[in-house]
C-alpha beads as a LAMMPS data file, in Angstrom:
LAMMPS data file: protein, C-alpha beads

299 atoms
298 bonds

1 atom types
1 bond types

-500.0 500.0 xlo xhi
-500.0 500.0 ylo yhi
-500.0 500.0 zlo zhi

Masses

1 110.0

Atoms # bond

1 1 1 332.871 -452.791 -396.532
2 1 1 334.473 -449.515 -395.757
3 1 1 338.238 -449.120 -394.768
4 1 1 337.502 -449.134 -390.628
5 1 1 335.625 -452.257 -391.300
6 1 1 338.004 -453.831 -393.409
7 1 1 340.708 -452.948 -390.310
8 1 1 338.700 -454.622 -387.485
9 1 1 338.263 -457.603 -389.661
10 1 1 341.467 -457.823 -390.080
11 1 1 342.616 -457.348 -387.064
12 1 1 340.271 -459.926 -385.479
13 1 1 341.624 -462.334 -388.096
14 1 1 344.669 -461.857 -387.076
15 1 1 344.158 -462.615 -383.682
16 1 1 341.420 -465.683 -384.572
17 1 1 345.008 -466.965 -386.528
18 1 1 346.690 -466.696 -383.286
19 1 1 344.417 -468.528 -381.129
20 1 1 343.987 -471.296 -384.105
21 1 1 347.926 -471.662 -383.458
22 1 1 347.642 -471.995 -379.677
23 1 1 344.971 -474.705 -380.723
24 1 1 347.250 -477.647 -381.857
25 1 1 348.988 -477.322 -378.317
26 1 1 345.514 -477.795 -376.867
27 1 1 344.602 -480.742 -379.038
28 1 1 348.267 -482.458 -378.132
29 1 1 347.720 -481.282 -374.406
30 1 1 344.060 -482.907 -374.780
31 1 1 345.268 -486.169 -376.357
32 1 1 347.313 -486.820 -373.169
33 1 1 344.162 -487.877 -370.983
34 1 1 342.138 -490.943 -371.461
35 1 1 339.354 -490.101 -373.021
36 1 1 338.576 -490.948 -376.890
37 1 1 338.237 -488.446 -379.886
38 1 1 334.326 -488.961 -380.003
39 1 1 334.426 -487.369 -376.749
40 1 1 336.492 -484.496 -377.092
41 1 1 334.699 -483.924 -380.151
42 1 1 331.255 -483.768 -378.845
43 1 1 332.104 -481.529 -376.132
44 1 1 334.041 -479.367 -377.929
45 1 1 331.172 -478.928 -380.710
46 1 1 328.393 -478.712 -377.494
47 1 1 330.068 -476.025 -375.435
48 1 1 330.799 -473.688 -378.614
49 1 1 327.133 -474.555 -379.869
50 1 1 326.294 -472.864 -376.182
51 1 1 328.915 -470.097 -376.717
52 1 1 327.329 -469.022 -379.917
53 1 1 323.644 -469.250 -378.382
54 1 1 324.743 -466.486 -376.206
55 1 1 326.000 -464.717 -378.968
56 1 1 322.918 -464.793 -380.711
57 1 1 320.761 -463.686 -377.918
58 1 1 323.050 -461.128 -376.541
59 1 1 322.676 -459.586 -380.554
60 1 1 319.204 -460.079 -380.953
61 1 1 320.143 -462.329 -384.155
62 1 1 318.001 -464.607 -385.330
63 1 1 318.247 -468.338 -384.637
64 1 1 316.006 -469.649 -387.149
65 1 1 317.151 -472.150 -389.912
66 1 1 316.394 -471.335 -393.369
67 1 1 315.216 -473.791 -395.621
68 1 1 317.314 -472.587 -398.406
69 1 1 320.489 -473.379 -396.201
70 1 1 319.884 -476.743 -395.369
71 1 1 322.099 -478.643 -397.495
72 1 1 325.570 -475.871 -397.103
73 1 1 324.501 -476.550 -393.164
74 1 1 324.552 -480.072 -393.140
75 1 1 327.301 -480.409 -395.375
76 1 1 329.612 -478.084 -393.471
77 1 1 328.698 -480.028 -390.398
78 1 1 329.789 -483.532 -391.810
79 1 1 332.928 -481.340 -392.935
80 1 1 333.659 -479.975 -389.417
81 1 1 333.300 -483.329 -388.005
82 1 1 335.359 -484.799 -390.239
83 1 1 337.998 -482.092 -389.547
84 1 1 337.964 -482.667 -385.578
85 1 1 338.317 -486.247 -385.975
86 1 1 341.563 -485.870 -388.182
87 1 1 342.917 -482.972 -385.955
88 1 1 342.536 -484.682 -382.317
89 1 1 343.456 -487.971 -384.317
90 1 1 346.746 -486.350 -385.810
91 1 1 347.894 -484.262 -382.480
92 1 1 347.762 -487.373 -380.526
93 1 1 350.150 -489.587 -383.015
94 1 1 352.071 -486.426 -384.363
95 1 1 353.775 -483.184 -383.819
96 1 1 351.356 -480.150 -382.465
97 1 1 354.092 -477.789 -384.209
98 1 1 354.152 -479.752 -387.391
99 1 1 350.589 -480.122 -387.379
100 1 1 350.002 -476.645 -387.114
101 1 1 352.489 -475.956 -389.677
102 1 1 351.424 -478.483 -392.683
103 1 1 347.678 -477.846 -391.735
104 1 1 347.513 -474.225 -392.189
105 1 1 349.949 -473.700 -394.998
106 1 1 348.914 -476.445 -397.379
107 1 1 344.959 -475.281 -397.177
108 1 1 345.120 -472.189 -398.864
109 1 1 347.101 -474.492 -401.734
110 1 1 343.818 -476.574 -401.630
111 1 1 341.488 -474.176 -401.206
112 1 1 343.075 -472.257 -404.273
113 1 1 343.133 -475.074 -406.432
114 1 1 339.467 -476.323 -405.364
115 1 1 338.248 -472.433 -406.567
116 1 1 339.793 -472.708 -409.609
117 1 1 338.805 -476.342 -410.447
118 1 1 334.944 -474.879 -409.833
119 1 1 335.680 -472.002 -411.434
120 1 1 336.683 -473.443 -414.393
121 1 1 339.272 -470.665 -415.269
122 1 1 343.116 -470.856 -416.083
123 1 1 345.657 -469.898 -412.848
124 1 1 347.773 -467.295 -413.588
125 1 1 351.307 -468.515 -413.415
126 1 1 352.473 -467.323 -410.194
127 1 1 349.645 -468.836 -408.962
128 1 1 350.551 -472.046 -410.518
129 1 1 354.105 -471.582 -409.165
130 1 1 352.166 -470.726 -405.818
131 1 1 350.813 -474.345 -406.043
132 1 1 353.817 -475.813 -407.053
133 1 1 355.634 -474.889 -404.026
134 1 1 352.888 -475.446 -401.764
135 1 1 353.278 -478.976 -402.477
136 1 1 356.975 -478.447 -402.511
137 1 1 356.539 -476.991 -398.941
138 1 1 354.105 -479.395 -397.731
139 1 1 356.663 -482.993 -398.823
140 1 1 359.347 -481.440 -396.794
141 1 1 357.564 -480.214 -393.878
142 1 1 356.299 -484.278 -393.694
143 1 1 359.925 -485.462 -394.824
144 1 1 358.752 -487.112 -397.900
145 1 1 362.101 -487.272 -399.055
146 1 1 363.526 -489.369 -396.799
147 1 1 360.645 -491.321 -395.406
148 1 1 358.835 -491.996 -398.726
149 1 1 355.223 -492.473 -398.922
150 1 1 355.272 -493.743 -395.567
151 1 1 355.895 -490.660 -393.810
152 1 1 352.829 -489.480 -395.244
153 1 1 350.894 -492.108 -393.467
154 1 1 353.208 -492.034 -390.138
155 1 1 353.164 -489.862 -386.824
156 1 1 349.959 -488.084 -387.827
157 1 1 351.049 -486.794 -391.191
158 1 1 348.322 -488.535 -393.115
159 1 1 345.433 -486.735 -390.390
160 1 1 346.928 -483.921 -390.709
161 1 1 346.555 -483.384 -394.788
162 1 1 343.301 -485.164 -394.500
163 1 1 342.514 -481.866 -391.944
164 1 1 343.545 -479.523 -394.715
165 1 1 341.309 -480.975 -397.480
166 1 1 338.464 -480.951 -395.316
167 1 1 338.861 -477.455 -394.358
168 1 1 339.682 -476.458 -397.930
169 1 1 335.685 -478.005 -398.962
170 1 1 334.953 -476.433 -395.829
171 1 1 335.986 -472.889 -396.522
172 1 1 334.345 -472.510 -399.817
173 1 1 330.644 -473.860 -398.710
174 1 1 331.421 -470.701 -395.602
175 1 1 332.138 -468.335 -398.197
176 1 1 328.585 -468.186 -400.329
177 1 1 326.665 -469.058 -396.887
178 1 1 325.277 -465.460 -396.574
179 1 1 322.759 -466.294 -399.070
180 1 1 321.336 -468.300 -396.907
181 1 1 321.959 -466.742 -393.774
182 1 1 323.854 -464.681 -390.935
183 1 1 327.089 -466.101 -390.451
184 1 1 326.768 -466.149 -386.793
185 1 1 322.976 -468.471 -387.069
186 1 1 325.451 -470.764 -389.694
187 1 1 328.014 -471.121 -387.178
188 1 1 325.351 -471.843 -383.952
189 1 1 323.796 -474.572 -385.893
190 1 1 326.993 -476.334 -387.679
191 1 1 328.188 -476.298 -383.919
192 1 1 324.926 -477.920 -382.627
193 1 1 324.633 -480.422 -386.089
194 1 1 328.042 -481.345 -385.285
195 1 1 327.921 -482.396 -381.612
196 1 1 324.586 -484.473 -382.463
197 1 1 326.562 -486.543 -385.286
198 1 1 329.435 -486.787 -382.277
199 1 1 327.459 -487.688 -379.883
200 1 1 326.329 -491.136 -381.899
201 1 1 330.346 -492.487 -382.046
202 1 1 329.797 -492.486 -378.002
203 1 1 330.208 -495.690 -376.188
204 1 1 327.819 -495.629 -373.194
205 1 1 328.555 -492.672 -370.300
206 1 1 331.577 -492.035 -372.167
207 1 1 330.214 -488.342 -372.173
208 1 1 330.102 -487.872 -368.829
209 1 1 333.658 -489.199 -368.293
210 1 1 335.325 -486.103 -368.536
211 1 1 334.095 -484.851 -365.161
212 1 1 336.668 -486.631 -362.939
213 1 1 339.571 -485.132 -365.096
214 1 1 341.715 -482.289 -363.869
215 1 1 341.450 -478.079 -364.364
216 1 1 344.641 -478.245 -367.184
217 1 1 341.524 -480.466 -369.323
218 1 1 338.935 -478.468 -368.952
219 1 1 340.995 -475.264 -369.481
220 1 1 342.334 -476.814 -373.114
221 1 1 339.270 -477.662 -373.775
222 1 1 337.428 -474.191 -373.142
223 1 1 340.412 -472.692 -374.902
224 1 1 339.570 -475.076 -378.694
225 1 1 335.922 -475.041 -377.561
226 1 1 335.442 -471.070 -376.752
227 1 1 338.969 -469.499 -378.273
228 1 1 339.850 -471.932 -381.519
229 1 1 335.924 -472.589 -382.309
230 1 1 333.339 -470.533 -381.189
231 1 1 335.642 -467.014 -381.509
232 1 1 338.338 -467.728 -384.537
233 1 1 336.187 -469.927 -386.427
234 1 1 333.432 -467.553 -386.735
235 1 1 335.381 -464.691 -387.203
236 1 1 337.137 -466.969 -390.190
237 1 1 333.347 -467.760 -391.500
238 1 1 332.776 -464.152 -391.036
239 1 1 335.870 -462.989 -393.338
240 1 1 335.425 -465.984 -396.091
241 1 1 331.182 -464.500 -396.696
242 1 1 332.688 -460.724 -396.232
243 1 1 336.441 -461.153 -398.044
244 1 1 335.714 -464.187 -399.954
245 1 1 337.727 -467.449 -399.274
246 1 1 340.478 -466.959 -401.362
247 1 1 341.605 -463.606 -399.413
248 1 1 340.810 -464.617 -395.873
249 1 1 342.214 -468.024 -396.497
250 1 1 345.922 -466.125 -396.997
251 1 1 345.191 -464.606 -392.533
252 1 1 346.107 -468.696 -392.138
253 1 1 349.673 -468.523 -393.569
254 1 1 350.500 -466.575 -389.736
255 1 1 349.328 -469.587 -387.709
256 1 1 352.264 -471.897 -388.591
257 1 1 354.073 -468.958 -386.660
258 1 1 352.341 -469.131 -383.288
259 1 1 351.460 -473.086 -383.941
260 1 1 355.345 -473.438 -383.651
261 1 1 355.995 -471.040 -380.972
262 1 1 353.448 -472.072 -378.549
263 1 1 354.026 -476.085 -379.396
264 1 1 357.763 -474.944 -378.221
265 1 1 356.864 -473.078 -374.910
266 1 1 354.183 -475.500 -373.991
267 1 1 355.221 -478.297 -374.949
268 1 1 358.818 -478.510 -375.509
269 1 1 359.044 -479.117 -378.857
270 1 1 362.199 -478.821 -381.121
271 1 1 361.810 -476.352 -384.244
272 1 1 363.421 -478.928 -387.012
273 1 1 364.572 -477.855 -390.236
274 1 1 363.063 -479.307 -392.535
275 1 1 359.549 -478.050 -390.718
276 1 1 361.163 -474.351 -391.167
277 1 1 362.112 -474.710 -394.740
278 1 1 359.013 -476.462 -395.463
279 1 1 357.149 -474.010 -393.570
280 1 1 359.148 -470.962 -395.169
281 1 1 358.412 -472.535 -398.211
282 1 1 354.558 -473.067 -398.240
283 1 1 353.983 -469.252 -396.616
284 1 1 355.811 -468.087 -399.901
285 1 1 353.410 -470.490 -402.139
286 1 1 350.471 -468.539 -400.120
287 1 1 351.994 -465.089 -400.761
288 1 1 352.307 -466.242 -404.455
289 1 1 348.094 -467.000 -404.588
290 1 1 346.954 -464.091 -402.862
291 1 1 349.029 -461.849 -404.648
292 1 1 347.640 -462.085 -407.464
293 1 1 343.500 -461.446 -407.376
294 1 1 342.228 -464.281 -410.007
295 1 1 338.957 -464.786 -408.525
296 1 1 336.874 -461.894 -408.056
297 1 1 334.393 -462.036 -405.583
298 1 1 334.486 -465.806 -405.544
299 1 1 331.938 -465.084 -407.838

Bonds

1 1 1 2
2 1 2 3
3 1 3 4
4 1 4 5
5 1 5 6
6 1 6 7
7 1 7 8
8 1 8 9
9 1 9 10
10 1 10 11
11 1 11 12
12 1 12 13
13 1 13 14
14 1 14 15
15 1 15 16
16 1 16 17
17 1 17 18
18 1 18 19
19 1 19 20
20 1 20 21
21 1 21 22
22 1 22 23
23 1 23 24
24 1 24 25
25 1 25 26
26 1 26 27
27 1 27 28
28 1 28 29
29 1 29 30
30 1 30 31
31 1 31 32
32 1 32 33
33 1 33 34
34 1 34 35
35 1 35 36
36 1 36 37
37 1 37 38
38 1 38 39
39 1 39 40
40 1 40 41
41 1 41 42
42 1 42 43
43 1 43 44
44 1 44 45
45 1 45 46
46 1 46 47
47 1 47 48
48 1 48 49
49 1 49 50
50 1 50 51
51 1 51 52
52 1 52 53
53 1 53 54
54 1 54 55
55 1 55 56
56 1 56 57
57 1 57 58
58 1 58 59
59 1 59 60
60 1 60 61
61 1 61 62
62 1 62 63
63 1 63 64
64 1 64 65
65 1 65 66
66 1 66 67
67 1 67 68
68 1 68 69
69 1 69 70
70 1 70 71
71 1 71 72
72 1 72 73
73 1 73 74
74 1 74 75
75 1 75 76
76 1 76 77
77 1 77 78
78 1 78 79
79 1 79 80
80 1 80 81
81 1 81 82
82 1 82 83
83 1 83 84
84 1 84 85
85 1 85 86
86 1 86 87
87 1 87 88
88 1 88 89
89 1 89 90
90 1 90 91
91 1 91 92
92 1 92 93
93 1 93 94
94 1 94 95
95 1 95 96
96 1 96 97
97 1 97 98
98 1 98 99
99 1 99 100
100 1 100 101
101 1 101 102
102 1 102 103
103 1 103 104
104 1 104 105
105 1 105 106
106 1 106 107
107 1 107 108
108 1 108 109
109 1 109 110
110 1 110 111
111 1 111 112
112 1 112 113
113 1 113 114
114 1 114 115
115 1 115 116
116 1 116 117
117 1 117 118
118 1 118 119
119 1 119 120
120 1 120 121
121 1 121 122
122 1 122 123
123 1 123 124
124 1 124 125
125 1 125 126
126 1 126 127
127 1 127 128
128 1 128 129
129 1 129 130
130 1 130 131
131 1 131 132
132 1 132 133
133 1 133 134
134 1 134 135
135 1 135 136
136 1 136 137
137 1 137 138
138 1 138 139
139 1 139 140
140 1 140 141
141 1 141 142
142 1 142 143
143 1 143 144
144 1 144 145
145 1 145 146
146 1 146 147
147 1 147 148
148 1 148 149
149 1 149 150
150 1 150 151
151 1 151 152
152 1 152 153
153 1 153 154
154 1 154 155
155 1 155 156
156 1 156 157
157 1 157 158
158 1 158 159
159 1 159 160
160 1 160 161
161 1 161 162
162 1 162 163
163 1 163 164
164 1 164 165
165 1 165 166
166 1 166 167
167 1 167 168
168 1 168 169
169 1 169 170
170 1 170 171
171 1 171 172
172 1 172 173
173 1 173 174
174 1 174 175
175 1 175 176
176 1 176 177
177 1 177 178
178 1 178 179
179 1 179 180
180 1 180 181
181 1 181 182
182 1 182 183
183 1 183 184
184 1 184 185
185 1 185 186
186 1 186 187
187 1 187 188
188 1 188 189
189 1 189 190
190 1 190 191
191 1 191 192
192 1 192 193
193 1 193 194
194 1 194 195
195 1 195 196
196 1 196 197
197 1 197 198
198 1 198 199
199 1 199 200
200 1 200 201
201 1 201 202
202 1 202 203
203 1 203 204
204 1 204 205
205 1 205 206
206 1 206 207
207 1 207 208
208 1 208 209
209 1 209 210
210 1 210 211
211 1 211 212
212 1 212 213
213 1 213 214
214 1 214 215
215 1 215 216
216 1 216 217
217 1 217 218
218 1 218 219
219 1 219 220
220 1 220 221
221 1 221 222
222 1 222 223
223 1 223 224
224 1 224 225
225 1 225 226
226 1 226 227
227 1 227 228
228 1 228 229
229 1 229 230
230 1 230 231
231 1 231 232
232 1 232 233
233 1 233 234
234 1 234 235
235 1 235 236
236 1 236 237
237 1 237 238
238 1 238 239
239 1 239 240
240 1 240 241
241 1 241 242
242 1 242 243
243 1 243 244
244 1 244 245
245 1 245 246
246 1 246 247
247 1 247 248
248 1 248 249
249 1 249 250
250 1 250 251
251 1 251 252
252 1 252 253
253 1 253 254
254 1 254 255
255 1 255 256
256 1 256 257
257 1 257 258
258 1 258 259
259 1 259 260
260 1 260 261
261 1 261 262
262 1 262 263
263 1 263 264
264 1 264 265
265 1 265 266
266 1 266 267
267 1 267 268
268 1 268 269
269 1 269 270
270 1 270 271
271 1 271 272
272 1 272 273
273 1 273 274
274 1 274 275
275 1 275 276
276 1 276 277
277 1 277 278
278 1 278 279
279 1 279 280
280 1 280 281
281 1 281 282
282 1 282 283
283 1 283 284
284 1 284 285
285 1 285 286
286 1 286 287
287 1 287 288
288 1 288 289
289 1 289 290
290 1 290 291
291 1 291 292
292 1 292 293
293 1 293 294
294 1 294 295
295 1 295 296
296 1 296 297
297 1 297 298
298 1 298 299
């Protein structure tokens, strides 16, 4: 890619990262009603399945599924899935702000170490130092230290690493997916795969129970279905095949930013310090990886 390109990509990553921080106030905002995670799952995955379609058409690109990108498709899919549940799980017990902040500062950590595991080559050593304090970052933000390993598994803290691992997986399998295909036709179907492996955790007209809830639902839900999925998803699939995942992995160290900002606004939560140390932290540890250029086109 030229320079202009590289400028609009990066500009539209860093607005994607925005609207992925405004996200984890629309998954706490979401948790509120009565409705399960099954739900808000499938109709999250349905309506940006139907955003994308119209993507596609309005572009004239083509819809059709490769054979050659079968199993990347259908294991991104289980991924994604597996992502939602942990993320709607972990904003209902825990902290949007804190969510927002562990999620997207400890998954450039994994997705670091996960390239260099399948890589197979030595980390530099401020990218082992990088590592070191994500992990440093990461215990604090959960308040390992004074909680123990139960704070892991309390108020969400346990869904909300579980989030990062999957999206570290997750980010790699985007990154080589042009082979197979556009990045656009990857994100329609992992969208459409997605809701269909949703849709069978539904009880009976479960689906359909979402009509009688109020605008502020549907208006969350448009805003993680349309904004967070659909818009800042793709453009993050778009960046990982273009910039590889190492590089656009390092856009997610500005979400804990606006995930903290917008969780206070919204929904009156209190910045605590060991979230901003931890946080200050862990977007050091991701300065530390990206700064130094191990992997070269993810190869």
């Amino acid at each position: 890619m030229n320079k202009t390109e590289n400028s609009i990509l990066y500009i539209v990553l860093i607005l994607a990262m925005a609207i992925w921080g405004l996200s984890w106030t629309n998954g706490k905002i979401l948790g509120q009603y009565n409705t399960t995670v099954p739900v808000l799952m499938t109709w999250r995955f349905l309506i940006a399945a139907f955003s994308m379609i119209m993507v596609l058409l309005a572009r004239g690109t083509s819809i059709r599924f490769p054979s050659g990108g079968v199993f990347p498709v259908l294991a991104s899919a289980v991924l994604l899935v597996l992502y939602n549940h942990f993320y709607f799980t972990g904003t209902r017990l825990g902290s949007a702000g804190a969510g927002g902040v562990l999620v997207t500062t400890l998954n450039p950590v994994l997705t670091f170490v996960l390239i260099t595991v399948i890589s197979r080559e030595r980390p530099a050593v401020k990218s082992l130092l990088g590592i070191f304090l994500g992990i440093l970052g990461g215990s604090i933000i959960i308040n390992i230290w004074q909680g123990g390993w139960a704070a892991v598994m309390s108020k969400g803290n346990y869904y909300f690493v579980l989030c990062a691992s999957s999206w570290a997986f997750l980010t790699v399998i985007s990154s080589r997916i042009s082979r197979h295909m556009s990045t656009l036709t990857y994100s329609f179907w992992i969208y459409l795969i997605s809701g269909s492996i949703s849709f069978f955790f539904l009880k009976k007209g479960e689906l359909i129970s979402v009509f009688h809830l109020d605008f502020i639902f549907w208006i969350n839900l448009i805003a993680v279905s349309v904004g967070a999925m659909a818009f800042a998803t793709t453009a993050y699939f778009i960046a990982t095949s273009r910039l590889g995942s190492q590089k656009a992995s390092a856009f997610i160290f500005t979400v804990p930013v606006s995930a903290m900002l917008f969780s206070m606004l919204f929904l009156d939560e209190s910045l605590k310090m060991n979230v901003l140390i931890g946080g200050l932290i862990s977007i050091t540890a991701v300065y530390l990886i990206n700064s130094h250029d191990k992997i070269q086109n993810e190869k």
